[in-house]
Structures are given as C-alpha cells and as structure tokens.
PDB file of N, CA, C and O in Angstrom:
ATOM      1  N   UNK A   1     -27.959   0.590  11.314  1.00  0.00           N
ATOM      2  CA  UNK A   1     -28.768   1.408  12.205  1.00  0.00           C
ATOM      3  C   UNK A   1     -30.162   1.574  11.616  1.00  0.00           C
ATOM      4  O   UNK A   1     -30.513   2.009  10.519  1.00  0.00           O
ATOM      5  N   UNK A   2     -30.797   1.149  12.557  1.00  0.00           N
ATOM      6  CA  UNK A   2     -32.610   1.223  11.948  1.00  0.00           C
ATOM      7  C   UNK A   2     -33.141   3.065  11.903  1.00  0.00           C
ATOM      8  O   UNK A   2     -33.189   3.879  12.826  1.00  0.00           O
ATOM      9  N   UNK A   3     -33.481   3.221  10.409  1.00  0.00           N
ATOM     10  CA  UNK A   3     -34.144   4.599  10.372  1.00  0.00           C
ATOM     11  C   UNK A   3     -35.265   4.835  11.059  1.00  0.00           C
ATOM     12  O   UNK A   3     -36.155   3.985  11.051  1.00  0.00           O
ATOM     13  N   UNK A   4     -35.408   6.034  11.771  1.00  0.00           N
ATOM     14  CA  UNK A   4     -36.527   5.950  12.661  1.00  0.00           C
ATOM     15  C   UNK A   4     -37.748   7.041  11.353  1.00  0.00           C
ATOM     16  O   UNK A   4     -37.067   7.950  10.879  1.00  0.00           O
ATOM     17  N   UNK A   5     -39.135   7.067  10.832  1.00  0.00           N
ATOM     18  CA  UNK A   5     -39.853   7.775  10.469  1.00  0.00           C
ATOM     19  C   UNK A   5     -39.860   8.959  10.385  1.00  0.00           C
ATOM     20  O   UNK A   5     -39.142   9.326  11.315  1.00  0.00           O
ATOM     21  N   UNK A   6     -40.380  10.222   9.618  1.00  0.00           N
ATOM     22  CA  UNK A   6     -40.870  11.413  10.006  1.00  0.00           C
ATOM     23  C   UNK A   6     -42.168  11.198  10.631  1.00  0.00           C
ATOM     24  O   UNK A   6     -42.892  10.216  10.470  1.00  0.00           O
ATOM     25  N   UNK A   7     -42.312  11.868  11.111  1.00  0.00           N
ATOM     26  CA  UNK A   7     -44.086  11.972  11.725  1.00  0.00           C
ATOM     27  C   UNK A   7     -44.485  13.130  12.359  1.00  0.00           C
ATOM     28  O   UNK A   7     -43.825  13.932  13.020  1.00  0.00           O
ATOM     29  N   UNK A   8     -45.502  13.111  12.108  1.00  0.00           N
ATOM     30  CA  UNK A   8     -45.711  14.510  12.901  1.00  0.00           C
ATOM     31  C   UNK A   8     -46.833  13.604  14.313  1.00  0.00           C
ATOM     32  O   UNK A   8     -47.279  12.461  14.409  1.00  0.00           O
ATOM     33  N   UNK A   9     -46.917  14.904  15.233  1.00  0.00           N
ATOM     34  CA  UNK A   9     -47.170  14.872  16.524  1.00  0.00           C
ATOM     35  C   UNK A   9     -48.780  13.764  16.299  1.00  0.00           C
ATOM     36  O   UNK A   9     -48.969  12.664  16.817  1.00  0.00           O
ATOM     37  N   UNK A  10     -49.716  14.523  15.382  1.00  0.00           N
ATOM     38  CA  UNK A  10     -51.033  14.473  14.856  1.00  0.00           C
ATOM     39  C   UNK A  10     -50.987  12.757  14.862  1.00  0.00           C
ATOM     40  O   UNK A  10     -51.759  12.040  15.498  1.00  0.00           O
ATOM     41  N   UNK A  11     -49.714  12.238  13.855  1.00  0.00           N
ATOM     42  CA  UNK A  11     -49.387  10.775  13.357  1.00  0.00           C
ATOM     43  C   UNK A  11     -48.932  10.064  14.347  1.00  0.00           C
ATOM     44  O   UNK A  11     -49.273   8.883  14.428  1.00  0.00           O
ATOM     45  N   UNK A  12     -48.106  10.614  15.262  1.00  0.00           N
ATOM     46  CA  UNK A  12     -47.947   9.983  16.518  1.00  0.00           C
ATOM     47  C   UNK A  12     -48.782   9.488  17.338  1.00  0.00           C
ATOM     48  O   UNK A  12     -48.740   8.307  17.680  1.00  0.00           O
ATOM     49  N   UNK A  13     -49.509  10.195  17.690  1.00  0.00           N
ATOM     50  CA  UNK A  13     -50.471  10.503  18.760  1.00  0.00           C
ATOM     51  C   UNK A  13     -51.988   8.520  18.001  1.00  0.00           C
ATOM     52  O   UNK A  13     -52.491   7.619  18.673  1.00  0.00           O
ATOM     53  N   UNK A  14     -52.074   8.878  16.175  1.00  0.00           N
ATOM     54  CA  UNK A  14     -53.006   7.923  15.628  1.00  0.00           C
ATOM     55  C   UNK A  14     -52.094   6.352  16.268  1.00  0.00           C
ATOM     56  O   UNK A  14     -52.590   5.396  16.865  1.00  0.00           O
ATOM     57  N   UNK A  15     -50.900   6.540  15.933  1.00  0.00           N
ATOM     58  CA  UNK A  15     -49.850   5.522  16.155  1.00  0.00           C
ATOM     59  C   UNK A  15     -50.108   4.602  17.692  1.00  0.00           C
ATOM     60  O   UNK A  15     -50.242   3.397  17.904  1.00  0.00           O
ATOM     61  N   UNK A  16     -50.101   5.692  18.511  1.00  0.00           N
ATOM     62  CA  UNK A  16     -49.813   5.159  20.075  1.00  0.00           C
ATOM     63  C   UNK A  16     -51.452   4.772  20.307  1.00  0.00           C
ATOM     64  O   UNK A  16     -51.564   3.716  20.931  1.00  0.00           O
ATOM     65  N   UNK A  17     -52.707   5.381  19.950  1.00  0.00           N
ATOM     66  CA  UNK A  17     -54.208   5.159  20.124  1.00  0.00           C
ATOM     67  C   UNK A  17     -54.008   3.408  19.846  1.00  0.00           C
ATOM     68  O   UNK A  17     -54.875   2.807  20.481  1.00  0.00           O
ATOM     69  N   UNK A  18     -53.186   2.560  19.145  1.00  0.00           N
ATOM     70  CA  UNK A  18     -53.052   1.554  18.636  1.00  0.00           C
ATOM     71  C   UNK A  18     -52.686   0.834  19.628  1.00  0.00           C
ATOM     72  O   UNK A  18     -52.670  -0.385  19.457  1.00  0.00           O
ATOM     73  N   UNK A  19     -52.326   1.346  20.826  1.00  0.00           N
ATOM     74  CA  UNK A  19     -51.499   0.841  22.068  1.00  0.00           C
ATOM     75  C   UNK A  19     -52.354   0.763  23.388  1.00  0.00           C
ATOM     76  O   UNK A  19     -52.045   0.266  24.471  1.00  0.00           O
ATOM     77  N   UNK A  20     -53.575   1.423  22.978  1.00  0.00           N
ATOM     78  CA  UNK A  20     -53.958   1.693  24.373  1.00  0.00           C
ATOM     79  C   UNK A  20     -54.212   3.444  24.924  1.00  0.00           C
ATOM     80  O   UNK A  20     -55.151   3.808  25.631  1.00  0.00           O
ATOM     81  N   UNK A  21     -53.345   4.145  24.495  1.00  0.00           N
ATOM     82  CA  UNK A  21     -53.554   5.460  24.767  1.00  0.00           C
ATOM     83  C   UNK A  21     -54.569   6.677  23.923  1.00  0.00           C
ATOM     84  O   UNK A  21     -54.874   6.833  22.741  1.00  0.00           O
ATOM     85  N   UNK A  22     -54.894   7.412  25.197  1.00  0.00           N
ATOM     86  CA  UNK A  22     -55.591   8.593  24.563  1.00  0.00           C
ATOM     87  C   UNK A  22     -55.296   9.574  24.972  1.00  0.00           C
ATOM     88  O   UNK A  22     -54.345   9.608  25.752  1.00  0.00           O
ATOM     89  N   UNK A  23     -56.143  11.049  24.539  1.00  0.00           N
ATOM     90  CA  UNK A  23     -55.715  11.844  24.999  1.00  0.00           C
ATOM     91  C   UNK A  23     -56.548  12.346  25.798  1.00  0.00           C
ATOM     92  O   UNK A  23     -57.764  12.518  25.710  1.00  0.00           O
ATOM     93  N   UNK A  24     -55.237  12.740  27.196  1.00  0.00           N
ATOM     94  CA  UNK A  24     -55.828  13.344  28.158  1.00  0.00           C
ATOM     95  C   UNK A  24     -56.121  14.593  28.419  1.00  0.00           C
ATOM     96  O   UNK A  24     -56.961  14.930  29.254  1.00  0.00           O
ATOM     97  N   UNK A  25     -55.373  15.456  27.645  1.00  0.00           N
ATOM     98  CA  UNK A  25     -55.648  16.627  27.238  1.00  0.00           C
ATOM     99  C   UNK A  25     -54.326  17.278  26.583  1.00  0.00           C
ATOM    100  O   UNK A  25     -53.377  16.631  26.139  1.00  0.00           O
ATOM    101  N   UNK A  26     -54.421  18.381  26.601  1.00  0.00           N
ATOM    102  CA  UNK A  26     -53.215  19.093  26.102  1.00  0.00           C
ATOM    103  C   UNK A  26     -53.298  20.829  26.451  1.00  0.00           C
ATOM    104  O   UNK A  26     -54.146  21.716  26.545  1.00  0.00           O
ATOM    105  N   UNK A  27     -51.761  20.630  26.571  1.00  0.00           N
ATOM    106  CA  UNK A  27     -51.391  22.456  27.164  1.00  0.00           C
ATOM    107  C   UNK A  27     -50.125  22.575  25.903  1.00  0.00           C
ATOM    108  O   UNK A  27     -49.139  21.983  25.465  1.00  0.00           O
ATOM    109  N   UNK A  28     -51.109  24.000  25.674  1.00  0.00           N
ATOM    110  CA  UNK A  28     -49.701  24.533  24.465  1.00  0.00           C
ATOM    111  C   UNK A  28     -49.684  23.602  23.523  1.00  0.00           C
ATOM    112  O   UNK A  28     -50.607  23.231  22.798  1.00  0.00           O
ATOM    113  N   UNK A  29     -48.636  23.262  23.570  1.00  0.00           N
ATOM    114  CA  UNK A  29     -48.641  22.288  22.259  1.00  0.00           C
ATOM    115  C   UNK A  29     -47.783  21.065  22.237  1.00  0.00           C
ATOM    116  O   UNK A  29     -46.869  20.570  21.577  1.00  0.00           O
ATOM    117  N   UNK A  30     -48.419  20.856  23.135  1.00  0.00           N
ATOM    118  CA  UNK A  30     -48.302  19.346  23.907  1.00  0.00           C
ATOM    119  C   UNK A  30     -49.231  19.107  24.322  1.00  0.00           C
ATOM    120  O   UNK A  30     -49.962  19.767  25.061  1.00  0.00           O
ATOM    121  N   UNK A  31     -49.410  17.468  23.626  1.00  0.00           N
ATOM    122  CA  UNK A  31     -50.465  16.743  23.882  1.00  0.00           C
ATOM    123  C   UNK A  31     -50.238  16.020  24.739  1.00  0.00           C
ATOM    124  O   UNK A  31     -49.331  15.235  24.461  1.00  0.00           O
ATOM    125  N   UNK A  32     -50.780  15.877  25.982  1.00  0.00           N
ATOM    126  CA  UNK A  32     -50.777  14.500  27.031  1.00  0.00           C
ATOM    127  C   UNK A  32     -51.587  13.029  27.062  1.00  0.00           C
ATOM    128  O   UNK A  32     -52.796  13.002  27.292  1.00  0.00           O
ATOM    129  N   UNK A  33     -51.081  12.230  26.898  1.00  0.00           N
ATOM    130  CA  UNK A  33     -51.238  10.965  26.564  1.00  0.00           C
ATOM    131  C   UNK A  33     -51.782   9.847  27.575  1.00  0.00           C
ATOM    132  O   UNK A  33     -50.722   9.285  27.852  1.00  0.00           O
ATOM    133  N   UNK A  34     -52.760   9.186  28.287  1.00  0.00           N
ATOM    134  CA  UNK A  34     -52.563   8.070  28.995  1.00  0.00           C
ATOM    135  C   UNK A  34     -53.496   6.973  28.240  1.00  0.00           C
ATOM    136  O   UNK A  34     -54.351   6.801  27.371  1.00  0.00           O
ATOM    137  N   UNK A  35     -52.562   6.268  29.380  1.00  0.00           N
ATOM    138  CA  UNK A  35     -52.825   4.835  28.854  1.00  0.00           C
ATOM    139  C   UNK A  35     -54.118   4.208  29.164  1.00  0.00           C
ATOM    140  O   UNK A  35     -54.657   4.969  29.967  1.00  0.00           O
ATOM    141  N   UNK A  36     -55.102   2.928  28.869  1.00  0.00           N
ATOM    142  CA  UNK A  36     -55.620   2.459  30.014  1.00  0.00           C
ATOM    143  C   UNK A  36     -55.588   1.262  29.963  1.00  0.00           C
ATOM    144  O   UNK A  36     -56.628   0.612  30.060  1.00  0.00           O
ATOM    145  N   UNK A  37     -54.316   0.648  29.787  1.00  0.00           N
ATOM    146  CA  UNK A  37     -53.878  -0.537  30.421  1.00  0.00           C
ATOM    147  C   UNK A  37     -52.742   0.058  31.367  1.00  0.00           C
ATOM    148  O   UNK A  37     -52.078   1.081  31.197  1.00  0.00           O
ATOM    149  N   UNK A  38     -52.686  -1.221  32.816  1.00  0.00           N
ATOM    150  CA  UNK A  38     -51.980  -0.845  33.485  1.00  0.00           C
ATOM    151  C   UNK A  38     -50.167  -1.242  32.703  1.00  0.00           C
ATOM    152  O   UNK A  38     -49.858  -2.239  32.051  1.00  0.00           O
ATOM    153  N   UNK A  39     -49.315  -0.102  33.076  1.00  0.00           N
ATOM    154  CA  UNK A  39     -48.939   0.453  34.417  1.00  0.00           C
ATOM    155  C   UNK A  39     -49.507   1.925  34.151  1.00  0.00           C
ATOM    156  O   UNK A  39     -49.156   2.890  34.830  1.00  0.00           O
ATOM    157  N   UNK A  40     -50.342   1.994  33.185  1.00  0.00           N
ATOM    158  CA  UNK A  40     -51.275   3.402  32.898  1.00  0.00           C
ATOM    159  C   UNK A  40     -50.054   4.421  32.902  1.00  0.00           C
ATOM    160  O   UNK A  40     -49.762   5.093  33.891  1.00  0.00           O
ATOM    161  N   UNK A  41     -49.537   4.454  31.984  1.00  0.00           N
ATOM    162  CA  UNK A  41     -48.080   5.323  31.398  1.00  0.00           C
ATOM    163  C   UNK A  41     -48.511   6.485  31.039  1.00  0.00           C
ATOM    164  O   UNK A  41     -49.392   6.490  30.179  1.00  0.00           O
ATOM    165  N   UNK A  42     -48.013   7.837  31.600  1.00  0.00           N
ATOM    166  CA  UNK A  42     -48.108   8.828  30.431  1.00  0.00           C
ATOM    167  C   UNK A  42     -47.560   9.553  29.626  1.00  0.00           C
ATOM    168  O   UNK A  42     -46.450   9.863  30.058  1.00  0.00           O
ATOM    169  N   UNK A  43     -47.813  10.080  28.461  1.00  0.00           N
ATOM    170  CA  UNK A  43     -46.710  10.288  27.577  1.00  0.00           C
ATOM    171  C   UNK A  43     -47.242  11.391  26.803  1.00  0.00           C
ATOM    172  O   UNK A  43     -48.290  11.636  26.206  1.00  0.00           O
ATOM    173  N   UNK A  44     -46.098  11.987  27.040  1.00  0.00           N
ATOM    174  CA  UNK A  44     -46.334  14.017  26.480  1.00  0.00           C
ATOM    175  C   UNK A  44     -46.065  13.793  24.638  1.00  0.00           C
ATOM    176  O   UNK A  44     -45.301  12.866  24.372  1.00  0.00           O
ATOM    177  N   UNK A  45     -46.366  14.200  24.007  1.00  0.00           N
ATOM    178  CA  UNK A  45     -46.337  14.720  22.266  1.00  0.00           C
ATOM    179  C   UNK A  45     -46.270  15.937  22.256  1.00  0.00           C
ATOM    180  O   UNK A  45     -47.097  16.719  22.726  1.00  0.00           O
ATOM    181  N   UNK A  46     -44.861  16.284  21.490  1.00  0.00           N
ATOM    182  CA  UNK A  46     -45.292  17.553  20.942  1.00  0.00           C
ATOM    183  C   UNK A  46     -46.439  17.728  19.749  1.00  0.00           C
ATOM    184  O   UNK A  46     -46.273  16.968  18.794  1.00  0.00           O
ATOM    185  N   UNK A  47     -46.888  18.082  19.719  1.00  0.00           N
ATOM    186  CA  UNK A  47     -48.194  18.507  18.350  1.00  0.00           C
ATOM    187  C   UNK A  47     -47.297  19.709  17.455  1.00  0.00           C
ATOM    188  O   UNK A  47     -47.739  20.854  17.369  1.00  0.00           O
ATOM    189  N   UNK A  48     -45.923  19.286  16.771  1.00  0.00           N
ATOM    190  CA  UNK A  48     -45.494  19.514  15.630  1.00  0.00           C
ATOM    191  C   UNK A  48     -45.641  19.367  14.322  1.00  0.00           C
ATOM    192  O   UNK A  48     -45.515  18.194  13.971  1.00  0.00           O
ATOM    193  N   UNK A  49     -45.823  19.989  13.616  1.00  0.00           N
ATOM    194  CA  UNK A  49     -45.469  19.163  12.024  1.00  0.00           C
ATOM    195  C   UNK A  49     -44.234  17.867  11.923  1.00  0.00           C
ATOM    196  O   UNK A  49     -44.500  16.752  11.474  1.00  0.00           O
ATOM    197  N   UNK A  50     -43.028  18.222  12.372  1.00  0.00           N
ATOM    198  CA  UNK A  50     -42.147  17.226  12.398  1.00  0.00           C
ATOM    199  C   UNK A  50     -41.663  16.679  14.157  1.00  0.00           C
ATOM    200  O   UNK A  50     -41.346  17.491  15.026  1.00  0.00           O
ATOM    201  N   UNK A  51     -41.691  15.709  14.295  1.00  0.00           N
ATOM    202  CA  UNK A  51     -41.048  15.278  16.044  1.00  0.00           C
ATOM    203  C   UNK A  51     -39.656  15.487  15.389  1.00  0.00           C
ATOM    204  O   UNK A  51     -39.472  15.685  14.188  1.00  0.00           O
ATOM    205  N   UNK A  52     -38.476  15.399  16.584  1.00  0.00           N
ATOM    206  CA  UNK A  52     -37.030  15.500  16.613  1.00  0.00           C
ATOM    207  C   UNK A  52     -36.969  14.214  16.290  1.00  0.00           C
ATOM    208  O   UNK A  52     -37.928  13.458  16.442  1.00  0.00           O
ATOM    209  N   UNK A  53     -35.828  13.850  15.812  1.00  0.00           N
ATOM    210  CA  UNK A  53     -35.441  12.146  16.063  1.00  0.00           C
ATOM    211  C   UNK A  53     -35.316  11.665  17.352  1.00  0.00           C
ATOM    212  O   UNK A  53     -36.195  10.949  17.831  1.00  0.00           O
ATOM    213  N   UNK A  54     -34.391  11.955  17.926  1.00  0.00           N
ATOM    214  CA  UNK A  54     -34.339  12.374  19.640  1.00  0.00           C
ATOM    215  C   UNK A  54     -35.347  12.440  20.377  1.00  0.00           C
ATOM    216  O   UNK A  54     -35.041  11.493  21.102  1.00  0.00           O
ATOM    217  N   UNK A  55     -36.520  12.869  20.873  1.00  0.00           N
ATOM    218  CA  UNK A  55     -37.442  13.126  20.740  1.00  0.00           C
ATOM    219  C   UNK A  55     -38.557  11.813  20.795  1.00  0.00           C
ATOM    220  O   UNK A  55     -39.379  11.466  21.643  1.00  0.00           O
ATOM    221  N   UNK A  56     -38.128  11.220  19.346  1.00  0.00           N
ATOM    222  CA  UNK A  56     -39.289  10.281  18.827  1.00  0.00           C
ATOM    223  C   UNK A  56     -38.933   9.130  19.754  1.00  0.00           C
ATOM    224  O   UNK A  56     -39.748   8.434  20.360  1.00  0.00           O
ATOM    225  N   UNK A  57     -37.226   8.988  19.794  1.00  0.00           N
ATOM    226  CA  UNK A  57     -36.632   7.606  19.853  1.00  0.00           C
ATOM    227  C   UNK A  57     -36.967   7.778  21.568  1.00  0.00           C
ATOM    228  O   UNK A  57     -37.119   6.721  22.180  1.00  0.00           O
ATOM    229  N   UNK A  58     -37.052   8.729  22.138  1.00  0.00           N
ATOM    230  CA  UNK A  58     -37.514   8.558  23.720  1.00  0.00           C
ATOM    231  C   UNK A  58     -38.935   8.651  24.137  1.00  0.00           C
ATOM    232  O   UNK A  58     -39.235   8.579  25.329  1.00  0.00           O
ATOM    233  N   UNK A  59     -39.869   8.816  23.155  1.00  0.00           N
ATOM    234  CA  UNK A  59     -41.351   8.523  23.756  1.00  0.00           C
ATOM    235  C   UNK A  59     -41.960   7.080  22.868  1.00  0.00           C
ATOM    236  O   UNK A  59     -43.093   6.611  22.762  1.00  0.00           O
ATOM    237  N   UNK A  60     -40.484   6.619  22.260  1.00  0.00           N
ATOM    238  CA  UNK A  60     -40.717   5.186  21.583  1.00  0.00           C
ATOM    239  C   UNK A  60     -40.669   4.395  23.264  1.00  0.00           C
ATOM    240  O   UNK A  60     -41.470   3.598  23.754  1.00  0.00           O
ATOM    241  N   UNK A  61     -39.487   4.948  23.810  1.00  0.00           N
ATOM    242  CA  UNK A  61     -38.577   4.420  25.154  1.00  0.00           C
ATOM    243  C   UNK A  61     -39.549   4.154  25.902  1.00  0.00           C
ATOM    244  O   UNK A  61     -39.971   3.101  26.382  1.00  0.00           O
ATOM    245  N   UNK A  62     -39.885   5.271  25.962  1.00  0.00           N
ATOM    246  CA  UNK A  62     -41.154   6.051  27.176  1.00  0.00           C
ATOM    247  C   UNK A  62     -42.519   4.742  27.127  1.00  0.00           C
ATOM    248  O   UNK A  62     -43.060   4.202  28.092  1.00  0.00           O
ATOM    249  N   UNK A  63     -42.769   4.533  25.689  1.00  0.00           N
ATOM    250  CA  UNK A  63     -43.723   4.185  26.102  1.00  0.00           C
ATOM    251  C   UNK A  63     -43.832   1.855  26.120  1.00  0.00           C
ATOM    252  O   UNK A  63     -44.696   0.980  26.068  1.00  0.00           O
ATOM    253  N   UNK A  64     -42.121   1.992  26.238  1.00  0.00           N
ATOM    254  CA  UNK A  64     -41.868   0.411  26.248  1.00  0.00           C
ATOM    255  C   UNK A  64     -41.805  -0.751  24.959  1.00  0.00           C
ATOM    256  O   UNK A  64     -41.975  -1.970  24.935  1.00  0.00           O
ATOM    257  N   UNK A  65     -41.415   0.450  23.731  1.00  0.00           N
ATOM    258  CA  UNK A  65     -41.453  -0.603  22.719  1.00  0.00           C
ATOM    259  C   UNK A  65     -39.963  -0.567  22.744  1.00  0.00           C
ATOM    260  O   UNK A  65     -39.119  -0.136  23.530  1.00  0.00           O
ATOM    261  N   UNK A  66     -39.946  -1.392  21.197  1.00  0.00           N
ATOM    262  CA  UNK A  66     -38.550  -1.095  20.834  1.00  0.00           C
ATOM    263  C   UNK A  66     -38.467  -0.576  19.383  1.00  0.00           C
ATOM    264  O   UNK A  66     -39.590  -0.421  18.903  1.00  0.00           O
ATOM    265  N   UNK A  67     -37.696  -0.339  18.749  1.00  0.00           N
ATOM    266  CA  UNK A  67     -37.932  -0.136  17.553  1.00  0.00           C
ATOM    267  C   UNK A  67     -38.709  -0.667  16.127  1.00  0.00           C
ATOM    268  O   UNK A  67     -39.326  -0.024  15.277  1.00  0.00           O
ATOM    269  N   UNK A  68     -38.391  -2.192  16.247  1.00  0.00           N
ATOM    270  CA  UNK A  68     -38.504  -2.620  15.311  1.00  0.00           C
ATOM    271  C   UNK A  68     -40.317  -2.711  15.866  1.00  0.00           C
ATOM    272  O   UNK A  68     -41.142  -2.363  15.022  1.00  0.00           O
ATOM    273  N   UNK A  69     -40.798  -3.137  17.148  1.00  0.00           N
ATOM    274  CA  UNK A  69     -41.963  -3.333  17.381  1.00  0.00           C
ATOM    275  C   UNK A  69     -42.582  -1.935  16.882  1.00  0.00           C
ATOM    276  O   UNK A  69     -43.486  -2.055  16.056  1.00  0.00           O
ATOM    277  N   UNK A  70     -42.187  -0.464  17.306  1.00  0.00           N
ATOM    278  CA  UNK A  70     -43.013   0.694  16.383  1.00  0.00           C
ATOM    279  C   UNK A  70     -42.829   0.501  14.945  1.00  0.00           C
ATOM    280  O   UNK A  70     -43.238   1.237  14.047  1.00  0.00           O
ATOM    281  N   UNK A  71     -42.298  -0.360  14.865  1.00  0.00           N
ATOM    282  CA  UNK A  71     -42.218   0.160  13.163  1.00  0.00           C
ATOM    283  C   UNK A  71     -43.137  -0.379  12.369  1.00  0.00           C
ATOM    284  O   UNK A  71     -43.572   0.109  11.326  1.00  0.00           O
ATOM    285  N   UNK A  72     -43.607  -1.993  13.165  1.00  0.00           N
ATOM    286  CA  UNK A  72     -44.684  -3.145  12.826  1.00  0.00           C
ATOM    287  C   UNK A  72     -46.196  -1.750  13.317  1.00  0.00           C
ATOM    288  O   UNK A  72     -47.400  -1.711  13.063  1.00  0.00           O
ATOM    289  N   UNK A  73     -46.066  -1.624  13.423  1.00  0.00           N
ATOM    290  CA  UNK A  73     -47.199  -0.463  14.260  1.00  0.00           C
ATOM    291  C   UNK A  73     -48.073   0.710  13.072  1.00  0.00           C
ATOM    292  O   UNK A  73     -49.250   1.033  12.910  1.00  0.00           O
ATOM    293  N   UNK A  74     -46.637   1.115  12.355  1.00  0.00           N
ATOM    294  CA  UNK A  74     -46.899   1.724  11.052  1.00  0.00           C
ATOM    295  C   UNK A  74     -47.667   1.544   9.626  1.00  0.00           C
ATOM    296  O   UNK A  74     -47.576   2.415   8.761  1.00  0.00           O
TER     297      UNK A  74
END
C-alpha cells in the first residue's frame, strides 16, 4: 500500500499551483481552488496544519491524478 504524505493545506495548495490551479478565494478555512485548464475543476483545501489521509486521498481523486502521479509532483 502506497504511503500517502503529511502536508499541510499551505503545501497542498504549492503542490496543485503545479497543475494548473489557483486560488479562487477562500471562506473560513477553506481554500477554494480552480483550475485554468479545461474541464476547469474545483477543488476545496482545508488550510490545516495537517490534511486527513481521507481527505488528501479524495482531493488527489478530485483533482484526476493517481497516486503515484502526486507523488512525482513532490
């Protein structure tokens, strides 16, 4: 089973900018994410110190990789 990272929201957020996304703004403490390549995806972050595993492994989902491709990303 492939280990998924700690990261925080902050590291996430540098991670996905690598993809295409920025931020569109944020409420609370969640950051909102779009894309600007199409299918122009958007994708919520919590702005935690730590993401859930759970969490990570569905805005990995969310945003169409797979694992091993986020990990080349790092």
């Amino acid at each position: 089973m492939n280990k998924l990272p700690v990261l925080s929201g902050d590291d996430l957020c540098k991670i996905l900018e690598k993809l295409g996304y920025y931020e569109d703004h944020q409420t609370g403490s969640h950051i909102i994410l779009r894309n600007i390549h199409p299918p122009y995806r958007r994708l919520t972050v919590p702005n935690h110190k730590e993401i859930a595993k759970g969490t990570l492994r569905a805005i990995i989902q969310q945003a169409g990789l797979g694992l091993d491709e986020f990990k080349e990303l790092l």
